[in-house]
C-alpha positions as CSV (number, residue, x, y, z in Angstrom):
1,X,18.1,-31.2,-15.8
2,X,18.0,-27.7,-15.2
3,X,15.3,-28.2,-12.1
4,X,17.5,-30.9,-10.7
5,X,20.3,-27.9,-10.7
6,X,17.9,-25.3,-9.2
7,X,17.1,-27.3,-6.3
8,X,20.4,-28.4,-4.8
9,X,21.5,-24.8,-5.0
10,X,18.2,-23.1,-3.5
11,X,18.9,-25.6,-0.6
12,X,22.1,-24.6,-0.8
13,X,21.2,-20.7,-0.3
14,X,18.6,-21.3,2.2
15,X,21.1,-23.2,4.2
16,X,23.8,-20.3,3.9
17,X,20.8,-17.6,5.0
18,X,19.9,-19.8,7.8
19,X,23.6,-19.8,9.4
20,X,24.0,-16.0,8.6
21,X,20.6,-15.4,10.6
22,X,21.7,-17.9,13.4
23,X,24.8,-16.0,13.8
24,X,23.3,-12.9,13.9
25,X,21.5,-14.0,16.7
26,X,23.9,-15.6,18.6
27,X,26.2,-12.9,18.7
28,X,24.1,-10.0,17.7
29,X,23.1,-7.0,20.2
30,X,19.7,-7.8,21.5
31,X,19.5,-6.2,24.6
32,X,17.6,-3.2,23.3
33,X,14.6,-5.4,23.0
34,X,14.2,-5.7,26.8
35,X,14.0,-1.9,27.3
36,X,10.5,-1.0,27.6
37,X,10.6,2.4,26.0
38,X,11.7,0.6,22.8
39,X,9.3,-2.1,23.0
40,X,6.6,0.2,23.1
41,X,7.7,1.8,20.2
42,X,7.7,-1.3,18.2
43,X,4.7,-1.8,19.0
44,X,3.6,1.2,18.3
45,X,5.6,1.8,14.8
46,X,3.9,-1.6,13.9
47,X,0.5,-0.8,14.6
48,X,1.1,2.6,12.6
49,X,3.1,0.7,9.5
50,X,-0.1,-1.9,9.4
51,X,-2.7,0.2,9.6
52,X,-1.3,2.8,7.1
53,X,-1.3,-0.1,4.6
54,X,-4.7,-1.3,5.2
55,X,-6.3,2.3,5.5
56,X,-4.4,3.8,2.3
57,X,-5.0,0.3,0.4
58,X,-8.8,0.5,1.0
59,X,-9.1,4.2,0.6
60,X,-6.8,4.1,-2.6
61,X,-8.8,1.4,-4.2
62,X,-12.0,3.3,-3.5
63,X,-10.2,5.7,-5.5
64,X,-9.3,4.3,-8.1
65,X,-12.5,2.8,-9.1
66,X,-14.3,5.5,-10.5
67,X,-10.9,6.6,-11.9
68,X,-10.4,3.4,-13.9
69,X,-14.3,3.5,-14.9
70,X,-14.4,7.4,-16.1
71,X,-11.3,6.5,-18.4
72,X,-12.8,3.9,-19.8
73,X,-16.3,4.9,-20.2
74,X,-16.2,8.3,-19.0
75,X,-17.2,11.4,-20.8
76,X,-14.5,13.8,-22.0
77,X,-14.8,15.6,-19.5
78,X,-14.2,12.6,-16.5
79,X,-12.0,11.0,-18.6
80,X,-9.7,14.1,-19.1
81,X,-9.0,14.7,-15.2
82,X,-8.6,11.1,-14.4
83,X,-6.3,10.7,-17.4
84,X,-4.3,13.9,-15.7
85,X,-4.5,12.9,-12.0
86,X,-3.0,9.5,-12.5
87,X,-0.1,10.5,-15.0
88,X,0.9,13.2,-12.2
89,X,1.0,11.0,-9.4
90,X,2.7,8.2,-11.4
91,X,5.1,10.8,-13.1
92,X,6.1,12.2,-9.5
93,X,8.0,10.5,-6.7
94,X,5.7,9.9,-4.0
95,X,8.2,11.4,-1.3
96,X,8.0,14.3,-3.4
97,X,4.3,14.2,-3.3
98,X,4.4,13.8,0.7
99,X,6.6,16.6,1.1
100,X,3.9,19.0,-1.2
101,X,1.2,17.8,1.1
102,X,2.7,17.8,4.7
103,X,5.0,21.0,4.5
104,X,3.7,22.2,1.4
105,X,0.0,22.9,1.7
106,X,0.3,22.0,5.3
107,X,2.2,24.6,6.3
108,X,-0.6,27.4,5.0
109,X,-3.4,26.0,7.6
110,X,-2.1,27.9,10.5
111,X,-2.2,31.1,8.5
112,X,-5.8,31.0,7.8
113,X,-7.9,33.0,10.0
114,X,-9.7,30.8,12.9
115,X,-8.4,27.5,11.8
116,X,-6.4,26.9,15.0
117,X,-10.0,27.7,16.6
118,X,-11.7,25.3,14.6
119,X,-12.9,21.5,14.9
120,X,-10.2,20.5,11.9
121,X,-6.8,21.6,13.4
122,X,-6.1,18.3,15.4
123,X,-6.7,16.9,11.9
124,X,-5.1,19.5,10.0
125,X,-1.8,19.7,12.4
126,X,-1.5,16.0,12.5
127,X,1.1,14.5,10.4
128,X,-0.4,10.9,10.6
129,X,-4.1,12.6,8.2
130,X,-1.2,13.8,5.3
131,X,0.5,10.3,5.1
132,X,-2.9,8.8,4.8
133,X,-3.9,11.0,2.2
134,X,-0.7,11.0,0.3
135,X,-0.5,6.8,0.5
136,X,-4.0,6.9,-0.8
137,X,-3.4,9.2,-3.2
138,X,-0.7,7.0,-4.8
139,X,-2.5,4.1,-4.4
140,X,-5.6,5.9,-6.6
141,X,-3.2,7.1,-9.5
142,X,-1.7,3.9,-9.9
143,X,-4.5,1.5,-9.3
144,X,-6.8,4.3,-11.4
145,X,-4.8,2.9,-14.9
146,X,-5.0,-0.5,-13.8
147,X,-8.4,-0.7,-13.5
148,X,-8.8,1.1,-16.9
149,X,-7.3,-1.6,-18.4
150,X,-9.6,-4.1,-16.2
151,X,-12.5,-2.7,-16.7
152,X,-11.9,-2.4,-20.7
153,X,-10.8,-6.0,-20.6
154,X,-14.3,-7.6,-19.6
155,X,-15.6,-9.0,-22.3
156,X,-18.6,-6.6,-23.9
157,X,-21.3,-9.2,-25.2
158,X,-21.5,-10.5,-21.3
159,X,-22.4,-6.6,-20.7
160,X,-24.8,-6.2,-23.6
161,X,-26.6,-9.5,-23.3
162,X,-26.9,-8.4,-19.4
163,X,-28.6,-5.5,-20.9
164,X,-30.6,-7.1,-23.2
165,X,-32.1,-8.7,-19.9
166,X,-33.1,-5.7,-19.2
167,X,-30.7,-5.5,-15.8
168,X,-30.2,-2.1,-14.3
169,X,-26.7,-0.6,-14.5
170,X,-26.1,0.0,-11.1
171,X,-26.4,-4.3,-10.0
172,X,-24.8,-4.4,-14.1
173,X,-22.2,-3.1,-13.0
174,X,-22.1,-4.4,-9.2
175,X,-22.7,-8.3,-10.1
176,X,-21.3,-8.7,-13.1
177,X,-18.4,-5.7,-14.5
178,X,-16.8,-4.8,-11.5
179,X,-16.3,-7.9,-9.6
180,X,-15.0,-9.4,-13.1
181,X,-12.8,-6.4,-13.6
182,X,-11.2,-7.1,-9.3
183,X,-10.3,-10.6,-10.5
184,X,-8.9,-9.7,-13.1
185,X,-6.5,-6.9,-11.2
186,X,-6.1,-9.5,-8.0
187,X,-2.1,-10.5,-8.8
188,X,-1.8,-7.0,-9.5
189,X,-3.3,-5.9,-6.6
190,X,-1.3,-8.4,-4.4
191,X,1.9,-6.6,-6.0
192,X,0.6,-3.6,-5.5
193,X,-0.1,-3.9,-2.1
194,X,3.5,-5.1,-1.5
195,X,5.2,-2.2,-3.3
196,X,2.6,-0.3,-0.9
197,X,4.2,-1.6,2.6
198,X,7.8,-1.1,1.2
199,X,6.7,2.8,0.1
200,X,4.9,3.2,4.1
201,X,8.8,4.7,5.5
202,X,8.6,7.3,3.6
203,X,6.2,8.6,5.9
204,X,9.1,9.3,8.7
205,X,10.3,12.0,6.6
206,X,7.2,13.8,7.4
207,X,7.4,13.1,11.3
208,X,4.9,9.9,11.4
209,X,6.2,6.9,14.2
210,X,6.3,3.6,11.7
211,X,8.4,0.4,12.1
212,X,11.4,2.3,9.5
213,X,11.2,5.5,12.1
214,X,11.5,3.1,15.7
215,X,14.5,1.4,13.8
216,X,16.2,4.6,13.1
217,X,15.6,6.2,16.6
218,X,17.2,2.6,18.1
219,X,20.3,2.9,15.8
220,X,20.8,6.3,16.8
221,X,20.4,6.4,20.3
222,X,21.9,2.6,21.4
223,X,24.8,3.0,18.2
224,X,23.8,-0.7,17.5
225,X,22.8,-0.5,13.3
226,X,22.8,-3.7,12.2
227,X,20.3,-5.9,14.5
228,X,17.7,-3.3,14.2
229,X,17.9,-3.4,10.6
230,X,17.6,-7.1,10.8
231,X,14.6,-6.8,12.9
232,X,13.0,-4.4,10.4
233,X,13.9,-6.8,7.5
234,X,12.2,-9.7,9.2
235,X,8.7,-7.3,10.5
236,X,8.3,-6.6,6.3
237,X,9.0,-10.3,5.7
238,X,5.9,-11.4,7.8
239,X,4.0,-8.3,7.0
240,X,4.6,-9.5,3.2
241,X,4.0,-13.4,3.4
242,X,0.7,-12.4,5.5
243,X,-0.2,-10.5,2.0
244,X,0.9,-13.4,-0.2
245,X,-1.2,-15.4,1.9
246,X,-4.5,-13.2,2.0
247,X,-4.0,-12.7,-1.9
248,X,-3.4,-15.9,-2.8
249,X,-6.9,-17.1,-1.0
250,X,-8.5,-14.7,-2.4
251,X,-7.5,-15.5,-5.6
252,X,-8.9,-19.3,-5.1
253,X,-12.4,-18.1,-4.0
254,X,-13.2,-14.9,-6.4
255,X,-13.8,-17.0,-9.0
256,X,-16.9,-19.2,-7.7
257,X,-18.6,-16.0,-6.6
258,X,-17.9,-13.8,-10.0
259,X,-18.9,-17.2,-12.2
């Protein structure tokens, strides 16, 4: 009874969105998408919001790896720092975090002697190297107690009996704990990486071009605020289904290759 109930009404809703989002169109300001400057910004601001995610995903979970690993197995003295790093960055907010970085310890390179002469000051001046590190950074801390919990949660006689066959520890742990301990995180990591792309505009309060920054410089120049938004709304949709998607085939072919 209660599915029969859900389903005429989720019609119902998708029907209402789809006449809101007609409308919009019809008699929405579009004539900004035509201009050239602005299209180039798009794409630009898209190629930046997309390859933030993928870089700072990749280079977080590479991260958080050994931090999930020390905590769980570590010494005292690996698991102690991990332990530390990821309650600060999950205790702090992560604009907070950009702000340290960027105008924080940022702003002290140009006051070192023969940095501005060096190889490092393109990276070291660039805004675009401090969002990547922050993003990874965040992604390390939170992904660093998830995989704690992974890699605690594979079950210890397949490890000792993989032992007991006298496997190393290094393809141990490369063919049998850590690809157990992925699939084990994957939803996670699917959320993750979707809470990811929705924390990426918080890089255009540290001066970096993403999809959030093109929309704001469009609403303030043309005075038009709600189509942009719109536009924005419906770039994170796809951005978002194409993770839902990638996830969710993942998840369907991990398990033949970790059985």
């Amino acid at each position: 009874m209660l599915k029969e109930l859900l389903i005429p009404r989720r019609i119902a809703m998708m029907a209402i969105a789809a006449i809101l989002l007609g409308l919009c169109f019809v008699y929405g300001r579009w004539d900004w998408l035509l201009v050239p400057k602005y299209q180039k910004l798009m794409l630009t601001g898209f190629w930046n919001t997309l390859s933030l995610l993928v870089i700072t995903m990749v280079l977080g979970m590479a991260l958080a790896i050994p931090l999930g690993l020390a905590q769980a197995v570590g010494p005292w003295y690996l698991a102690r720092p991990a332990q530390a790093f990821c309650g600060l960055v999950r205790g702090t907010p992560l604009l907070l975090q950009l702000f340290l970085l960027y105008y924080g310890i940022g702003s002290l390179f140009p006051s070192i002697p023969g940095i501005r002469e060096s190889i490092f000051w393109p990276i070291l001046r660039d805004a675009w190297y401090f969002a990547v590190l922050g993003l990874s950074l965040s992604v390390a801390g939170y992904e660093g107690e998830v995989m704690r919990g992974a890699f605690k949660g594979v079950p210890h006689g397949q490890l000792e009996a993989a032992k007991a066959m006298g496997m190393p520890r290094l393809t141990l742990f490369r063919r049998i704990w850590l690809p157990q301990a992925l699939h084990r995180v994957l939803p996670t990591l699917g959320g993750e990486t979707v809470l990811q792309l929705k924390a990426t505009p918080l890089v255009a309060m540290i001066t970096v071009t993403d999809i959030y920054a093109v929309s704001s410089r469009v609403r303030a120049e043309t005075l038009i605020v709600y189509e942009p938004l719109l536009m924005l709304a419906l770039v994170y949709l796809a951005i978002t289904g194409m993770i839902v998607a990638l996830f969710t085939w993942f998840e369907r072919r991990l398990p033949s290759r970790t059985a």
